[in-house]
C-alpha positions in Angstrom: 44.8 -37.0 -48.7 44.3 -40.2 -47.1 43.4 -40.8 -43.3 46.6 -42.4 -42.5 49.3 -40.2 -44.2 47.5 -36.8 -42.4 50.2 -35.0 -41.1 51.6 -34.4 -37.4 50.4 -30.2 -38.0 46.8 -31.1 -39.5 46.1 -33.4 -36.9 46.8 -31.1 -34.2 44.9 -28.4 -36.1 41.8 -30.6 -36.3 41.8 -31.4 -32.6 42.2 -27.8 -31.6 39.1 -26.7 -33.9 37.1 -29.6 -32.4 38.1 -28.5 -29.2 37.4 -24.9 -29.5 33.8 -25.6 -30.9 33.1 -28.0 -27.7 34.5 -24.7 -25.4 32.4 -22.1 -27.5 29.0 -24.1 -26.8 29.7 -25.0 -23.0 30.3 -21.4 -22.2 27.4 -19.6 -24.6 25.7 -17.1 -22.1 29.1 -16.0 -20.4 31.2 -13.8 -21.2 35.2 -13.8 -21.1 38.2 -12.5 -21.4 41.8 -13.0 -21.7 43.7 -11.4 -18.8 47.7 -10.2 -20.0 50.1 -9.1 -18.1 53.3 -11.0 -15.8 50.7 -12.3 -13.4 48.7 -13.6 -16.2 51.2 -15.5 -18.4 49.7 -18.5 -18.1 46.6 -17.4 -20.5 44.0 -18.3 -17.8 40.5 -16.7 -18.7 38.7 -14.7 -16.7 35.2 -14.9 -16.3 33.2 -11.0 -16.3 29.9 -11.5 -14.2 27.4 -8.6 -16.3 25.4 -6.9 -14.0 21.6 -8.0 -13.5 18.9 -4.8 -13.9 17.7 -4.7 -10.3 13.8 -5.9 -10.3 10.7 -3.7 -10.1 9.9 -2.9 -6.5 6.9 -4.3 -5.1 3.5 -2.4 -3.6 2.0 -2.8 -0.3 3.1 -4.9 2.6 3.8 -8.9 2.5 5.9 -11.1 1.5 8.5 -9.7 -1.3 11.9 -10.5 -2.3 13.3 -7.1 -0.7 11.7 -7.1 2.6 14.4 -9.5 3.4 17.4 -9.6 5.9 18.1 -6.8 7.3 15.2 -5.2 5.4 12.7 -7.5 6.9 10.8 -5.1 8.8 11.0 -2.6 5.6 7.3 -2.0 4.4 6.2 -1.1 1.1 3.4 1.5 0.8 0.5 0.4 -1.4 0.5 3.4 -3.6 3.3 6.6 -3.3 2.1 9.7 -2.4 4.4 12.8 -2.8 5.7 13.8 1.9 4.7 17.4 3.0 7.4 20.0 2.5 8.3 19.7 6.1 11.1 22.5 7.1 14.3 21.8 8.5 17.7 23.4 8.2 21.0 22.5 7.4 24.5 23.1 9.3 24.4 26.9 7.7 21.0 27.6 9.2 19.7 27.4 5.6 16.2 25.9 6.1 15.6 22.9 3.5 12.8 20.7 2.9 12.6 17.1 0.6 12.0 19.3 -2.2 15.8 20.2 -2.3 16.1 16.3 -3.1 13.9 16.2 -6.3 15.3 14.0 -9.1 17.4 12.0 -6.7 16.7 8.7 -4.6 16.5 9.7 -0.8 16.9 7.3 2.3 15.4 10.0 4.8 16.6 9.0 8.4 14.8 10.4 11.3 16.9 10.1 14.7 17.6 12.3 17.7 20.9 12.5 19.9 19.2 10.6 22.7 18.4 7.5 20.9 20.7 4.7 21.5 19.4 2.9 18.6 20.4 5.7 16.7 24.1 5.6 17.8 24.4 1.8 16.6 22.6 2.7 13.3 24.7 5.9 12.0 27.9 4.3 11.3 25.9 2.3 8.9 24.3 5.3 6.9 27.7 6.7 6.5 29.1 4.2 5.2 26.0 3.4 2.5 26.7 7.7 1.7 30.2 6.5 0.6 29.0 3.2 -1.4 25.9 4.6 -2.9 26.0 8.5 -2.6 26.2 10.6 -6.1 23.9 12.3 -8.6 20.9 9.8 -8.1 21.2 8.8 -4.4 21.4 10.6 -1.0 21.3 9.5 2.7 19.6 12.7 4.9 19.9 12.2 8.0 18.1 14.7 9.9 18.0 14.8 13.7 14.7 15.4 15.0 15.9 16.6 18.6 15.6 20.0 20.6 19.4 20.0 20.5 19.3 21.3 17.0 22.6 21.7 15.0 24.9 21.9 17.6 23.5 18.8 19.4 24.0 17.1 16.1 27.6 18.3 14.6 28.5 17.1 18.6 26.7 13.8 17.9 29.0 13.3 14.2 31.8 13.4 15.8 31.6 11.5 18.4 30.9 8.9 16.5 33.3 9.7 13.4 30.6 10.2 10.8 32.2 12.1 8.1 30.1 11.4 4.6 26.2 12.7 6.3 25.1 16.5 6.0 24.3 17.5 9.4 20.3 18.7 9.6 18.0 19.4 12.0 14.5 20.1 13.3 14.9 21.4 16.7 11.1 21.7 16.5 10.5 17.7 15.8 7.3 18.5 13.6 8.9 16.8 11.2 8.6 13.4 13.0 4.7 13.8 13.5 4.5 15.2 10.1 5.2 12.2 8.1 3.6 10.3 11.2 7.0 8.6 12.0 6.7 6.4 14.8 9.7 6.1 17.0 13.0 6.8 16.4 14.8 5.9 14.5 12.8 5.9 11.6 13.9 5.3 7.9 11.7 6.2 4.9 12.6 5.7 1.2 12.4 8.1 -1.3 11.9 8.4 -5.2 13.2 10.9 -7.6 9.6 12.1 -7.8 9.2 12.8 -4.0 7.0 9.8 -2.9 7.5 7.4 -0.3 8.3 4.1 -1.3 8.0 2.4 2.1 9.8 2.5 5.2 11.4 0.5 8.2 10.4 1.9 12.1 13.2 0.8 13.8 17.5 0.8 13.5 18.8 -1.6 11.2 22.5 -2.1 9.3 22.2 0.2 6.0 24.8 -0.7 4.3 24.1 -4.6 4.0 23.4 -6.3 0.5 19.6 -6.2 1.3 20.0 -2.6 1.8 21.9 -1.9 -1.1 19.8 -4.4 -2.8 16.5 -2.3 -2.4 18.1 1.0 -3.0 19.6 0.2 -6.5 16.3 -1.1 -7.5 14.5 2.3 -6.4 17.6 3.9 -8.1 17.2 2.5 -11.4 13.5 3.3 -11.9 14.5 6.6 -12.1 16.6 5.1 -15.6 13.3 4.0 -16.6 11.6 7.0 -16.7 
């Protein structure tokens, strides 16, 4: 059919093939999806972000794209070495070590009832418990304080932490056992029972730095 005598329907046809080709190639590499519903009538899309595999975590100390933020002062150990079976015990008087914790990521947190540092910190670990905490990931907190249990359950609920066991080492070998210096002192944890690194010092756990480095450590445990 000639140019001219196309009709009204075809046109329209030909412009909205045109257009959806131009759409198709603008937006290769994303992903979207048409939202229905009342609030939706409109047709708008939706855009679906698809979730990056966290990268490999670094060795040794330096300059790293994790040891950022709040995890500035976090330090990578050069190699991982599986931590001493130090004893503590839980709030049944059951005596645990990191062994327990096999197969799951652990942030270890070493603190004691008298450390104001410790006070600020705590909210913060409870609250990356209730973002983070499942089959593969666990915050143990254990107080490394003369108090013991008691001094510790006290300490939870003055503060209104709800989501962290409640453990102790009344004999604070623990501390000197993985040569922890001050308080508090976080070490992280792989599924294998190595330290990855660790931060001397309080710091705000449940930050996107934080969460950051502990889906990375998480998701080597995916890769074997």
């Amino acid at each position: 059919m000639p140019e001219r005598e196309r009709s009204p329907l075809n046109a329209a046809r030909s412009l909205y093939v045109a257009t959806a080709l131009g759409a198709g190639l603008a937006g290769f590499g994303a992903v979207y999806v048409m939202a229905g519903g009342p609030d939706n009538a409109s047709g708008a899309r939706v855009r679906v972000a698809q979730a990056a595999t966290p990268a490999a975590l670094p060795s040794g100390p330096g300059q790293n794209a994790f040891s950022v933020g709040e995890m500035a002062a976090f330090v990578f150990r050069k190699e991982r070495e599986v931590l001493p079976e130090l004893p503590f015990v839980d709030a049944q008087g059951k005596t645990r070590t990191l062994k327990d914790w096999q197969g799951k990521v652990v942030l270890l947190n070493l603190w004691a009832t008298w450390c104001a540092p410790c006070r600020k910190e705590m909210p913060g670990l409870d609250r990356l418990q209730a973002k983070l905490g499942s089959a593969t990931f666990e915050v143990v907190a254990v107080s490394a304080d003369r108090t013991g249990i008691p001094g510790a359950q006290k300490f939870f609920e003055q503060i209104k932490v709800e989501r962290l066991g409640v453990y102790a080492d009344p004999t604070i070998r623990i501390h000197s056992g993985l040569r922890a210096i001050g308080m508090p002192a976080t070490l992280l944890i792989d599924a294998k029972g190595r330290e990855i690194g660790r931060l001397v010092g309080p710091a705000e756990w449940d930050t996107p730095e934080a969460i950051k480095l502990i889906e990375a450590a998480i998701a080597e445990i995916g890769r074997g």
